[in-house]
N, C-alpha and C positions, 0 to 999 in steps of 0.2 A: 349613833356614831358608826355603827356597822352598815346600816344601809350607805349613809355618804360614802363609806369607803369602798363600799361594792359595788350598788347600784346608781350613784349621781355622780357627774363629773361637771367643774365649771366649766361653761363656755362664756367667752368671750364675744360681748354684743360689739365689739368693734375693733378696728385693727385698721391705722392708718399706714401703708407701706408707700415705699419709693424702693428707687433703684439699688439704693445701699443700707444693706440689711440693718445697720444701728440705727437710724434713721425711723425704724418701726417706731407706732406709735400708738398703745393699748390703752382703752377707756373700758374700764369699769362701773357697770352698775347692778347695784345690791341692795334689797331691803335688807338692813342691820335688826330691825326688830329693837330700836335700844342702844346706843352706842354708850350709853351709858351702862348698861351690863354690858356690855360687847367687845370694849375696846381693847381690854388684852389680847381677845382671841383675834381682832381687828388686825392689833399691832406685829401676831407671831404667824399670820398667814402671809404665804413665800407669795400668790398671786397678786394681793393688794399692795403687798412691797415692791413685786418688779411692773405695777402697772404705773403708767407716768399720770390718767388722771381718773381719780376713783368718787364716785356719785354715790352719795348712801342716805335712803329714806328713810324716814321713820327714825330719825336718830334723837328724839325724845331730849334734843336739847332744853335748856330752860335759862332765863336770864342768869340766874345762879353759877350756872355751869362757865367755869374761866377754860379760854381756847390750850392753856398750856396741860389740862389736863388733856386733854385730845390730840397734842400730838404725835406726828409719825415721823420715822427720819426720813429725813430729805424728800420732804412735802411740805405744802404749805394749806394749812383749812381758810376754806370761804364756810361760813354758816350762814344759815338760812331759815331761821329761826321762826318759825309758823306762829307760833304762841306767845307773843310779847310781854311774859309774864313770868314768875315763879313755882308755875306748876304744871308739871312734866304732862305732858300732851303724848299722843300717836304718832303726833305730824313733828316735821322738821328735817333738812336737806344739808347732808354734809359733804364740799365739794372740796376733796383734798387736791391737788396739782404739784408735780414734782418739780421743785426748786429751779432747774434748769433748761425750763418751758417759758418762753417770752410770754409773760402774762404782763401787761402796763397797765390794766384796769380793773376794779374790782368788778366783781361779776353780776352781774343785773339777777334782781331779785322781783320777782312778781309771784304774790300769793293774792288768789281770787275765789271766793266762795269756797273754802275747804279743798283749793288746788292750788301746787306750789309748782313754780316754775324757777329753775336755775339753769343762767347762759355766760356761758363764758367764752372769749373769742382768742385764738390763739393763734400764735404768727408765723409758726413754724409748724411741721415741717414742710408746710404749705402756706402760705399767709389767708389768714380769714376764715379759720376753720372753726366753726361752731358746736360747740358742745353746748349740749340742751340736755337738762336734767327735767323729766318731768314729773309730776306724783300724782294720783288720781285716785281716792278710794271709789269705787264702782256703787255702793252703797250711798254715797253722802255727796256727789259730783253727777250730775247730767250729763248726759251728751250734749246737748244744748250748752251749760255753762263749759263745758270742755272749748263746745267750738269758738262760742265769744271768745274765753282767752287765747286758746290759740289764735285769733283773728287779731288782737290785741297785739301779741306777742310777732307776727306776721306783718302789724303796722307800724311796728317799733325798731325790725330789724335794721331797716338804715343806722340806726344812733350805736346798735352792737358792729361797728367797723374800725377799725385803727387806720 
C-alpha cells in the first residue's frame, strides 16, 4: 500500500470531452484480479465511482454469483461470464455503465479461444461511440487467434449501431 501511495498513480486510458466540461466522459479499465474478493475495495474507490463506464477482467464471476451482489451505485453491470459454469475461473468481464448513459442494448459479448471481447455502443456524448473491452492472456491467446477475433469482431461491427 505504500508503494501505490508513493510510487503508482491511475491514469485514465480514456477521456471523452466536448466543448462543455460536464459533458466529459471517463472509461475505465482494470484487471480486478477477482471481483469477487475485490468488490468492497471496488465499491470505496472515488475513481471507479466518478468514472461513467468501468471494464474489469478477470472478475472470476461464476454462474453462482447473483448480479446484486456486484452492485455499484448508479451503475448498471453487463457480465461476461467466460466460464459457463460453477467454478470460479481467471477469466470473466465486468462492464459496469452509469445509469444516465443512453445504453438501449445489451452489450455484445464474444468469447473465442480463451479471449473475451466486450462492446457496448453508446449514444451520447457522441452518438455511436464504441467501447471495446478486450482480454487476452499472452500465455494461452495467439496472435494469430487474437487477429481472427479481432477480424470477427471488425465483420460484426455494422450490427453494433443504434
Amino acid at each position: 500500500m505504500s508503494r501505490l501511495r508513493t510510487q503508482v498513480s491511475l491514469v485514465l486510458l480514456a477521456g471523452l470531452w466536448s466543448d462543455n466540461s460536464h459533458q466529459t466522459k471517463t472509461i475505465l479499465f482494470q484487471n480486478v484480479r477477482s471481483l469477487y474478493l475485490h468488490i468492497d475495495d471496488v465499491r470505496s474507490d472515488y475513481n471507479i465511482q466518478k468514472a461513467d463506464v468501468n471494464i474489469f477482467v478477470e472478475s472470476k464471476h461464476c454462474l453462482l454469483d447473483r448480479d446484486d451482489e456486484y452492485q455499484l451505485s448508479e451503475l448498471t453491470l453487463y457480465r461476461n461470464d467466460f466460464n459457463q459454469s460453477n467454478i470460479r475461473t481467471c477469466y470473466g468481464t465486468a462492464l459496469y455503465i452509469k445509469n444516465d448513459l443512453n445504453c438501449t442494448k445489451i452489450p455484445y459479448r464474444y468469447n473465442f479461444s480463451n479471449l473475451e471481447i466486450t462492446v457496448e455502443v453508446l449514444s451520447q456524448p457522441i452518438p455511436n461511440i464504441h467501447v471495446i473491452g478486450i482480454y487476452r492472456s499472452k500465455t494461452k491467446v495467439t496472435i494469430s487467434q487474437l487477429i481472427v477475433a479481432l477480424t470477427h469482431l471488425h465483420d460484426c461491427a455494422w450490427g453494433f449501431q443504434y
